[in-house]
ZADRENMAR-713294 format. One record per residue (C-alpha): residue number from 1; chain; x, y, z. Coordinates in nm, 4 decimals. Example, Ala and Ser with C-alpha at 12.3 -4.5 7.8 and 13.67 -1.06 7.14 Angstrom:
// residues 2
+-----+-------+----------+----------+----------+
|  nr | kette |        u |        v |        w |
+-----+-------+----------+----------+----------+
|   1 |     A |   1.2300 |  -0.4500 |   0.7800 |
|   2 |     A |   1.3670 |  -0.1060 |   0.7140 |
+-----+-------+----------+----------+----------+
This chain:
// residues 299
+-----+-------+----------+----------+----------+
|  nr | kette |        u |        v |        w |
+-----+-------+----------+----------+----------+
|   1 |     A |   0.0981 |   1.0749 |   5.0687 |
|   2 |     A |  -0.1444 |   1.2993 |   4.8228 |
|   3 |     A |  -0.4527 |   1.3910 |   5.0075 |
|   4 |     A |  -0.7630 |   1.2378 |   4.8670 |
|   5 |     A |  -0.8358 |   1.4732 |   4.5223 |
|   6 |     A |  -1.2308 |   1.6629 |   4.5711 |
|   7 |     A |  -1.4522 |   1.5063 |   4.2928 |
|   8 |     A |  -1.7041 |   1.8328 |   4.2424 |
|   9 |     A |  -1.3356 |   1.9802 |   4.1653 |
|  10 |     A |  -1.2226 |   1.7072 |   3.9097 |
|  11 |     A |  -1.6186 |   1.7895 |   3.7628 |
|  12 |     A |  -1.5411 |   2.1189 |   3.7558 |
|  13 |     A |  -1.2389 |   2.1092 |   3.5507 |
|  14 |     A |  -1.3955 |   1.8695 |   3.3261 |
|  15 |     A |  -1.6857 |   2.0499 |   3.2337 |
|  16 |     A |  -1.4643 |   2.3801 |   3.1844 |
|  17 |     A |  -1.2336 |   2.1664 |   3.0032 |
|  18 |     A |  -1.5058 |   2.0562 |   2.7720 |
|  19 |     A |  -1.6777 |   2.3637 |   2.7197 |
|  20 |     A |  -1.3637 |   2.5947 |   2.7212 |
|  21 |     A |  -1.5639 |   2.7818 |   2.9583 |
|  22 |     A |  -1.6564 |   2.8443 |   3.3416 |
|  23 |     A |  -1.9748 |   2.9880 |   3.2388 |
|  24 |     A |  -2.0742 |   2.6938 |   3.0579 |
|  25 |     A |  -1.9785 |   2.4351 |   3.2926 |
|  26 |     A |  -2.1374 |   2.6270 |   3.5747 |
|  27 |     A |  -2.5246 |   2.5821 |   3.3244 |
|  28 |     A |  -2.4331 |   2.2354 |   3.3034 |
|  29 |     A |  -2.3424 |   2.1814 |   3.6888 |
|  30 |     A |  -2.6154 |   2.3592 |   3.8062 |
|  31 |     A |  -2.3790 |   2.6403 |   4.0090 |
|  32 |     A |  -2.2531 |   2.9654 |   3.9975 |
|  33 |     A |  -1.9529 |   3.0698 |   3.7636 |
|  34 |     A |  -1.7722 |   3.1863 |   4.0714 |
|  35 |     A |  -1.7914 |   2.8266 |   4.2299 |
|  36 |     A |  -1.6639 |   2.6581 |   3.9690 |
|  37 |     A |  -1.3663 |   2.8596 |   3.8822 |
|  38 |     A |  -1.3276 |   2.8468 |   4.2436 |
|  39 |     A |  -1.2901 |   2.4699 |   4.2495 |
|  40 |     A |  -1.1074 |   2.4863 |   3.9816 |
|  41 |     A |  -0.8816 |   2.7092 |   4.0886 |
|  42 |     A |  -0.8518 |   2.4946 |   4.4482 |
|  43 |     A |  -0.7877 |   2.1848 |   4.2100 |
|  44 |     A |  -0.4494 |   2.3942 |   4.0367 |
|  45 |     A |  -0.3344 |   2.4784 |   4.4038 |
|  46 |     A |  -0.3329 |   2.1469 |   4.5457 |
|  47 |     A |  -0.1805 |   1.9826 |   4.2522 |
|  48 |     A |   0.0585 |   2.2835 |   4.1899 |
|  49 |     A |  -0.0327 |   2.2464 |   3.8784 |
|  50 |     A |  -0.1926 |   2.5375 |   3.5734 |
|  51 |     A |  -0.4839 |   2.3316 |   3.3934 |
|  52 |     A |  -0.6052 |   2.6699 |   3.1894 |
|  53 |     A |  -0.4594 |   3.0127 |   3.0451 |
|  54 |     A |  -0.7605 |   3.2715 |   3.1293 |
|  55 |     A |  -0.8182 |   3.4079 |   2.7972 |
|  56 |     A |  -1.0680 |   3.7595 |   2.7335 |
|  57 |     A |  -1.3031 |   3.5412 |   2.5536 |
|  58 |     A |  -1.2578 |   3.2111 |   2.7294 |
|  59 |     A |  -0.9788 |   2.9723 |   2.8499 |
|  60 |     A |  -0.7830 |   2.7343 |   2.6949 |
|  61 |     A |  -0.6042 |   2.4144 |   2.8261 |
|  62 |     A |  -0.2533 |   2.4010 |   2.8801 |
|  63 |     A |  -0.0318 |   2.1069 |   2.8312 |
|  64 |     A |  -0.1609 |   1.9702 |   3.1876 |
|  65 |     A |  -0.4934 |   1.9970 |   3.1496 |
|  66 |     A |  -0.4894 |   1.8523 |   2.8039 |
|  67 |     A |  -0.3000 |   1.5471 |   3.0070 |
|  68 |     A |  -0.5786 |   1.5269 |   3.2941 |
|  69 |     A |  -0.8578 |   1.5566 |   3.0540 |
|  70 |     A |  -0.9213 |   1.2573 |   2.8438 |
|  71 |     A |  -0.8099 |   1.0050 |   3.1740 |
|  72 |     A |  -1.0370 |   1.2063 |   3.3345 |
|  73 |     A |  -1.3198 |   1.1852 |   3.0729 |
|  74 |     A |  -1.2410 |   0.8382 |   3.0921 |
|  75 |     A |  -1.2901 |   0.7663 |   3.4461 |
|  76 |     A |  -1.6074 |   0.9378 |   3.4243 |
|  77 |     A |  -1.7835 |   0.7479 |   3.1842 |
|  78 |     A |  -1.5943 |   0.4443 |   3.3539 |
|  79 |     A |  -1.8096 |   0.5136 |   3.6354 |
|  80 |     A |  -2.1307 |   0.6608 |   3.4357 |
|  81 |     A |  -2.1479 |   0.2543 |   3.2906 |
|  82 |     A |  -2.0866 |   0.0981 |   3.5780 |
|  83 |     A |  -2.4042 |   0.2467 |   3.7542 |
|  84 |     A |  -2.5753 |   0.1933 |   3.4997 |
|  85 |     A |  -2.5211 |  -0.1922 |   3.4833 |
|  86 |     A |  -2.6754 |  -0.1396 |   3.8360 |
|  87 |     A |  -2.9601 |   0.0807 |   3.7670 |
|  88 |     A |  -3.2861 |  -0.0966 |   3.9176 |
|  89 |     A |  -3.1392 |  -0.3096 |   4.1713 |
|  90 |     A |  -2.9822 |  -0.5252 |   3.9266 |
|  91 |     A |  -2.6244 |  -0.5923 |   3.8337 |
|  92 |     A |  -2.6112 |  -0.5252 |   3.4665 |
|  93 |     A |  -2.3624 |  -0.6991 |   3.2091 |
|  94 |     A |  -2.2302 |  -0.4671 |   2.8540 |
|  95 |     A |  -2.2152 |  -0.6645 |   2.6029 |
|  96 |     A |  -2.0564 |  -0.5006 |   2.2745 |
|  97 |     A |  -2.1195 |  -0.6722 |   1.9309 |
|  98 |     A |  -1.9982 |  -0.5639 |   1.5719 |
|  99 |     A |  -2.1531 |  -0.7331 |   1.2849 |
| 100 |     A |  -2.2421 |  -0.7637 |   0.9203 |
| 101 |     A |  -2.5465 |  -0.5755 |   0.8082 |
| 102 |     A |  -2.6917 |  -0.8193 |   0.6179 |
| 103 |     A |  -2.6850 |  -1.0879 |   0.9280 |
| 104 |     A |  -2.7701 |  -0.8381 |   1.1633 |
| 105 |     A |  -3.1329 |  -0.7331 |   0.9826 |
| 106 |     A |  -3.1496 |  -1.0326 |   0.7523 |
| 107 |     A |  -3.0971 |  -1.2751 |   1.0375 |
| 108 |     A |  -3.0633 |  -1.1810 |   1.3743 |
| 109 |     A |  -3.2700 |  -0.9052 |   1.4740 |
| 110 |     A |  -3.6013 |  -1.1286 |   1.3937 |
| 111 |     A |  -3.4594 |  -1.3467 |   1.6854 |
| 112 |     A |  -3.2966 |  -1.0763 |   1.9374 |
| 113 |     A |  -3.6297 |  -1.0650 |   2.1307 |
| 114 |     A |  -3.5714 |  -1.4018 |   2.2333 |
| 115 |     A |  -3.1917 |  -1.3123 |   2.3573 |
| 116 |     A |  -3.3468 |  -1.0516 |   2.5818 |
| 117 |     A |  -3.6286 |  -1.2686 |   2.7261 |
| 118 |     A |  -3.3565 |  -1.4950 |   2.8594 |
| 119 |     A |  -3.0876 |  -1.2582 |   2.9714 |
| 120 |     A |  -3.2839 |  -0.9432 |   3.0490 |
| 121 |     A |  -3.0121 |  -0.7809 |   3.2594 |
| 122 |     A |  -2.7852 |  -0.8206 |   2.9826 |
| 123 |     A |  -2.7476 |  -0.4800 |   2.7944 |
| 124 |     A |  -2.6357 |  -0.5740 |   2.3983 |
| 125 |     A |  -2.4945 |  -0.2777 |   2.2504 |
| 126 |     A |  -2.4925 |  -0.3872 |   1.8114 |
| 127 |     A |  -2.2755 |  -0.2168 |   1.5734 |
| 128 |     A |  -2.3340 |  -0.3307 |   1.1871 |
| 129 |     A |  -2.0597 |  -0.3034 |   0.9252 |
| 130 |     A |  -1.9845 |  -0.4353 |   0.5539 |
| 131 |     A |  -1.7355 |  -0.7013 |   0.6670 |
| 132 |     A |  -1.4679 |  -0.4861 |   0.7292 |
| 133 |     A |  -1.3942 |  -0.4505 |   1.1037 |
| 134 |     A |  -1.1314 |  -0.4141 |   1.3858 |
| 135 |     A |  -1.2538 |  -0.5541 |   1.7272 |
| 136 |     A |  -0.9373 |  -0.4054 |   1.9589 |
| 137 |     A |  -0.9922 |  -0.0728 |   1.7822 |
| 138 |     A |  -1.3130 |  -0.0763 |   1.8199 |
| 139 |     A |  -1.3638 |  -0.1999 |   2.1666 |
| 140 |     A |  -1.5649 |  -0.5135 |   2.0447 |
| 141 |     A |  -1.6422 |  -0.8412 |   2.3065 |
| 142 |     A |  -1.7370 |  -1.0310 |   1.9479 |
| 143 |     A |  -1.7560 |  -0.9805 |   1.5593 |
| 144 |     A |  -1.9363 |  -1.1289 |   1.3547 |
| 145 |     A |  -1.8331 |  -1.1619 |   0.9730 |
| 146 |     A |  -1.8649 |  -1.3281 |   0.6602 |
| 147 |     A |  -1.5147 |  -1.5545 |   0.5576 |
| 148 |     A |  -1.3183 |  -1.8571 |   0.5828 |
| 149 |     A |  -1.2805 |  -1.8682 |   0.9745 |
| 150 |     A |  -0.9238 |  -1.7406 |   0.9833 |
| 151 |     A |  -0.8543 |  -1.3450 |   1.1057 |
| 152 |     A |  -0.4801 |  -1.3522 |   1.2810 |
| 153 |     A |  -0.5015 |  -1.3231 |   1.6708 |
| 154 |     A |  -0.9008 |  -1.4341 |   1.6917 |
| 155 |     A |  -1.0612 |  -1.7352 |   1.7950 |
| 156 |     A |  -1.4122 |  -1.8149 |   1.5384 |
| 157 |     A |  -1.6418 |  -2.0290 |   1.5753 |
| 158 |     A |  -1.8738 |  -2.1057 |   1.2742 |
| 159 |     A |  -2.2675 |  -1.9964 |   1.2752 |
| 160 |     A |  -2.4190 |  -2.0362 |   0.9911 |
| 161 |     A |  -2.3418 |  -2.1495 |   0.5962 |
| 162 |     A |  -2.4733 |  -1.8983 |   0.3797 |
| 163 |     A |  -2.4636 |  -2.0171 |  -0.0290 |
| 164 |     A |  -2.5836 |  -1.7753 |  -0.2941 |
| 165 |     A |  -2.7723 |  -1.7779 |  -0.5466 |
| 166 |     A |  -2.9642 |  -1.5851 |  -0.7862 |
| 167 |     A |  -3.1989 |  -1.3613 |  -0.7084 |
| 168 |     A |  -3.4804 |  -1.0858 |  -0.9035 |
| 169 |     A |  -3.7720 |  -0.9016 |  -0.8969 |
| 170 |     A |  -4.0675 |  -1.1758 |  -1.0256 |
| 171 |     A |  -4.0502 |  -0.9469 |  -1.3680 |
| 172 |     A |  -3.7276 |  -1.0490 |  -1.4828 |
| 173 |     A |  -3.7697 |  -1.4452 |  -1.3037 |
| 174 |     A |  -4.0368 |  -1.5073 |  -1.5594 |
| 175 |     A |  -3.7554 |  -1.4147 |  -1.8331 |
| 176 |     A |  -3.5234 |  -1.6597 |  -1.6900 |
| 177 |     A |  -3.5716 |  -2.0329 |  -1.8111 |
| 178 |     A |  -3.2048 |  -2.0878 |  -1.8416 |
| 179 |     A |  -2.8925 |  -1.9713 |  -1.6859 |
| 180 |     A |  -2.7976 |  -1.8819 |  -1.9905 |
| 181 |     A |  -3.1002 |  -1.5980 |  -2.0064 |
| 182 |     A |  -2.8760 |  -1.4274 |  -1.6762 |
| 183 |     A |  -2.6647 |  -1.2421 |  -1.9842 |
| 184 |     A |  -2.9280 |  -1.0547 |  -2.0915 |
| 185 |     A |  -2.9575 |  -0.8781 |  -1.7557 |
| 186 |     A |  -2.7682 |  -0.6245 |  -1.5604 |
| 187 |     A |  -2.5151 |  -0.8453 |  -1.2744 |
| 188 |     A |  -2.5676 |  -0.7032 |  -0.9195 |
| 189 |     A |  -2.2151 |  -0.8416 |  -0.7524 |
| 190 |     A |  -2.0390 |  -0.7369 |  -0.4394 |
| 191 |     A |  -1.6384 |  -0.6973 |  -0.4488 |
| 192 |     A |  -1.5564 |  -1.0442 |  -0.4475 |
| 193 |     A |  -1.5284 |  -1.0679 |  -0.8064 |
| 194 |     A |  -1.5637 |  -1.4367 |  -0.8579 |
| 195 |     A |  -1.8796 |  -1.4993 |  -0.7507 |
| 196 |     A |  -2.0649 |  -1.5302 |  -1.0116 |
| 197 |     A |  -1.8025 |  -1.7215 |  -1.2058 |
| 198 |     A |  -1.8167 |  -2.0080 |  -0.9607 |
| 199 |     A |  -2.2021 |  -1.9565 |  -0.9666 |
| 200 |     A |  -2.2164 |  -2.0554 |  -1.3590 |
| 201 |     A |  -1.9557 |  -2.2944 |  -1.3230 |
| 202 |     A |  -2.2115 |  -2.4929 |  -1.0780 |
| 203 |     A |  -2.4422 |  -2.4442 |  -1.3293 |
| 204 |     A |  -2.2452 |  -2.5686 |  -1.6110 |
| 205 |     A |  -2.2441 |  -2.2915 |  -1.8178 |
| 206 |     A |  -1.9399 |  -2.0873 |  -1.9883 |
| 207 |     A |  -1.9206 |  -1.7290 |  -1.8252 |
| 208 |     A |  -1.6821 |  -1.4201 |  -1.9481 |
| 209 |     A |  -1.8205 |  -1.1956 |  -1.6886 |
| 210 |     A |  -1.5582 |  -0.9525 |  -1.8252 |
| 211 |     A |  -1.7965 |  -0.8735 |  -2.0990 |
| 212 |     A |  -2.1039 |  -0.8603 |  -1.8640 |
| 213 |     A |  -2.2649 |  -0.5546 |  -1.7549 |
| 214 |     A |  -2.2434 |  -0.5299 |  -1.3701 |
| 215 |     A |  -2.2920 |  -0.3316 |  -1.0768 |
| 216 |     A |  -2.0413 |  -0.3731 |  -0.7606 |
| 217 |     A |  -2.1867 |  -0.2983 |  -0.4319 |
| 218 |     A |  -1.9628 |  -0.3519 |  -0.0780 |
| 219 |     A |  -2.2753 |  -0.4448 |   0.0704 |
| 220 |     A |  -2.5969 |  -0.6916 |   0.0211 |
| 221 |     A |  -2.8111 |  -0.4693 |   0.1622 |
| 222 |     A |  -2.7813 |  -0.2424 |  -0.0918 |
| 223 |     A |  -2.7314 |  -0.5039 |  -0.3750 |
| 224 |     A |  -3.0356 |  -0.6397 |  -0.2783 |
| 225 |     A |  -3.2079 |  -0.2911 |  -0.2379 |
| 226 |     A |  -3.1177 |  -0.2128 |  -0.6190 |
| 227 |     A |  -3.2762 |  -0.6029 |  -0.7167 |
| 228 |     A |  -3.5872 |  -0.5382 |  -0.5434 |
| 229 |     A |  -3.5950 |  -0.1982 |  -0.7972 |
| 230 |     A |  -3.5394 |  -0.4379 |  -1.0881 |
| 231 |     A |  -3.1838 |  -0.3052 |  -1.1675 |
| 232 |     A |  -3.0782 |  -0.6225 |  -1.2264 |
| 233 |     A |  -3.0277 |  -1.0017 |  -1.0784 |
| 234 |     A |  -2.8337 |  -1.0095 |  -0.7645 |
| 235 |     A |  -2.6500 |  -1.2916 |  -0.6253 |
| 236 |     A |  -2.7194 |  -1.3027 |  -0.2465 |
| 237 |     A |  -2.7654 |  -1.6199 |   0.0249 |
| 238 |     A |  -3.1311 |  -1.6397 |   0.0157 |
| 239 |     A |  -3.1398 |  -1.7095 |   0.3843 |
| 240 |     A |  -3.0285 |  -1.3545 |   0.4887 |
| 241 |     A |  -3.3456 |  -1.2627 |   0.2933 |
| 242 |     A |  -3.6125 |  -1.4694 |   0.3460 |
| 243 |     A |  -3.8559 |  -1.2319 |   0.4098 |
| 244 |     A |  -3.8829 |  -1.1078 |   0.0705 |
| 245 |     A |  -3.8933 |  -1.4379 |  -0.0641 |
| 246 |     A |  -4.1767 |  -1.5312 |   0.1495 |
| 247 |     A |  -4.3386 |  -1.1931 |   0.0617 |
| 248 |     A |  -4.3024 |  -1.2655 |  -0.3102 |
| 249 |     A |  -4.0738 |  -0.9635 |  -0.3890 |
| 250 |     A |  -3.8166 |  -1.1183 |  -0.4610 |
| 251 |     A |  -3.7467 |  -1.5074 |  -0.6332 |
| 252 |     A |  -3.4883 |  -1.7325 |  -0.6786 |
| 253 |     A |  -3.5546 |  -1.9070 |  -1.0307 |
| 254 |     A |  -3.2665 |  -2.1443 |  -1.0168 |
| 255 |     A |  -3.2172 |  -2.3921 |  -0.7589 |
| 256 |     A |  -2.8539 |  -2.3331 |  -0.7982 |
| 257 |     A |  -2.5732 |  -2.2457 |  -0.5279 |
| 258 |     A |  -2.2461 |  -2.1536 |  -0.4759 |
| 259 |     A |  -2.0464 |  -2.1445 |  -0.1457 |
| 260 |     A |  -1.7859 |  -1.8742 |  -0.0643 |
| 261 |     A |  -1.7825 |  -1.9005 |   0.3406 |
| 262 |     A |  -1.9968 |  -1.8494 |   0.6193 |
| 263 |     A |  -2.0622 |  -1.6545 |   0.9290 |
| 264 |     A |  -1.8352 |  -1.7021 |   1.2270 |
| 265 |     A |  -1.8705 |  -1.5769 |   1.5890 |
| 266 |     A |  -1.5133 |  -1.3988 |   1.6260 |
| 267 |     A |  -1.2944 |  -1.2463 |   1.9670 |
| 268 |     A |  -0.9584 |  -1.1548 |   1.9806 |
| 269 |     A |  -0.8123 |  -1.4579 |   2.1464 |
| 270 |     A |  -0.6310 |  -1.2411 |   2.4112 |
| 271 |     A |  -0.9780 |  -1.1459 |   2.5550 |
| 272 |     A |  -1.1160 |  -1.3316 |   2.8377 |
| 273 |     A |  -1.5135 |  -1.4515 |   2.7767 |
| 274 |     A |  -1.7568 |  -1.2747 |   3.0356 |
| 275 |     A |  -2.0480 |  -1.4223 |   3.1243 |
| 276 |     A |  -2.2556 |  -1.1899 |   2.9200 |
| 277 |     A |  -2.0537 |  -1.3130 |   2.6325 |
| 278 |     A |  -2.0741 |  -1.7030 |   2.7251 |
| 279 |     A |  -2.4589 |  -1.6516 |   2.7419 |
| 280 |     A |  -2.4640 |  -1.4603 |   2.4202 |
| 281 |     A |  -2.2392 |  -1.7595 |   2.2643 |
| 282 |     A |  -2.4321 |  -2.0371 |   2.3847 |
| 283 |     A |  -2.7448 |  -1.8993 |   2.2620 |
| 284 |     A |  -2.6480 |  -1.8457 |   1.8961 |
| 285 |     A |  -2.5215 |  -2.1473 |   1.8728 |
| 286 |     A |  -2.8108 |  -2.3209 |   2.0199 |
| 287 |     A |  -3.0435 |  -2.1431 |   1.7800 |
| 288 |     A |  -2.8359 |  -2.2138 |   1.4634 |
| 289 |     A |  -2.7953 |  -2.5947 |   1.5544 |
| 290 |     A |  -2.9748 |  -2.7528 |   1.2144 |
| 291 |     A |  -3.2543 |  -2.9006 |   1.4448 |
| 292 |     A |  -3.3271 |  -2.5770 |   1.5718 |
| 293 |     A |  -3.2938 |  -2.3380 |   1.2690 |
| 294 |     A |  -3.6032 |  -2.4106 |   1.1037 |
| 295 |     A |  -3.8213 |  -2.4065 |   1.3504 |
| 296 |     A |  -3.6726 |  -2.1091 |   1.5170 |
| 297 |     A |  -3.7369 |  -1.9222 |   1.1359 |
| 298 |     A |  -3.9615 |  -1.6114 |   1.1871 |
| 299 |     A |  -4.0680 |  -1.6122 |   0.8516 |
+-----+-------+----------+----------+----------+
């Protein structure tokens, strides 16, 4: 039976390890050099095992210690979380969330506050993206991203419908009496291509955007940046920015829209729900239930 391993050794090695250097990990251990290479050095004869080559100008890992190392590293911040979740007496949950940008500042952060009043010991750690996003890679609980609903291997539930339509600086709204008047303007579009067309085909009016000037973007955000500097008209779901419609800097002259899919809760269906992530569920959807939306509106 292996005796139980010292854990100031295992430290040892993995701040050497990390900083290619006893001296180093001796600053950042608060010790001497000698007790560290010491442990070290205890750690290699128990295990019968060489973790570093002593170099003149530092050491470097051998095929062992580059094996110990990232498990190690690992464990560490394995345990590193877990107190954490327990800092102050209370048992904290993780909760990890990707998202899309625009939803994240356009819709969600205006309402986190009230996530944290009623689950204060859950920790929510947000990561935004431009739709494009891989939640086993990435070590997600959830995802939330703009589509039909149908990613292989996840289970979605729908949040919100988000329709575009047009939308501009006041300056070029007062030019627009017509769709029609949209051609004389610079298109602000993001990579789905046919967005606009279906936009004028609600309208009723004959599009070639072929021949149109346009701008692609791969996100709102920065679509909507470039309207709001009169670039050109930008079409965007005008509930991801009602703020600067309330504000007045941006309109929406046409009471026009066009549907191309909504935001969906996602998880990889082979990963259990916590409670952190139940809670996190059930409150979204409680807020974007359509009795609850408007009045739960910010803005």
């Amino acid at each position: 039976m292996r005796p139980h391993l010292p854990l100031n050794a295992l430290r040892a090695f993995e701040a050497s390890a990390r900083h290619l250097s006893f001296t180093k990990a001796a600053i950042e251990l608060c010790v001497t050099q000698a007790a560290v290479s010491h442990q070290v050095k205890s750690l290699e004869t128990q295990l019968n095992v060489t973790f570093f080559k002593r170099l003149p100008r530092g050491l470097m890992l051998t095929s062992e210690g580059e094996t110990l190392l990232p498990m190690l590293r690992a464990s560490f911040d394995h345990i590193a979380q877990t107190l954490e979740r327990l800092e102050g007496g209370h048992s904290r949950d993780i909760l990890t969330v990707g998202a899309v940008g625009t939803f994240v500042i356009g819709w969600m952060l205006p309402r986190l506050s009230e996530f944290q009043a009623k689950h204060p010991f859950i920790d929510l750690r947000l990561s935004t993206n431009n739709n494009r996003v891989d939640i086993a890679a990435e070590g997600l609980d959830y995802a939330i991203r703009f589509g039909k609903g149908a990613w292989h291997g996840t289970d979605a539930v729908r949040l919100l419908d988000t329709p575009l339509s047009v939308l501009c600086v006041p300056e070029i709204a007062e030019q627009l009496k017509t769709p029609a008047d949209l051609f004389r303007h610079t298109f602000l579009r993001s990579y789905r291509a046919d967005e606009w067309s279906g936009w004028f085909l609600a309208a009723g009016v004959p599009a070639n955007m072929a021949t149109s000037k346009s701008i692609v973007f791969d996100s709102s955000l920065a679509m909507m940046e470039a309207a709001l500097q009169g670039v050109g008209v930008a079409l965007a779901p005008p509930l991801m920015f009602s703020r600067q419609l309330a504000t007045g800097a941006i309109q929406q002259p046409f009471d026009i829209y066009v549907a191309t899919g909504s935001y969906w809760l996602t998880r990889l269906q082979s990963r259990p729900e916590t409670s952190a992530m139940t809670a996190f569920r059930d409150w979204l959807l409680n807020v974007v239930e359509p009795g609850n939306l408007s009045g739960a509106d910010p803005y």
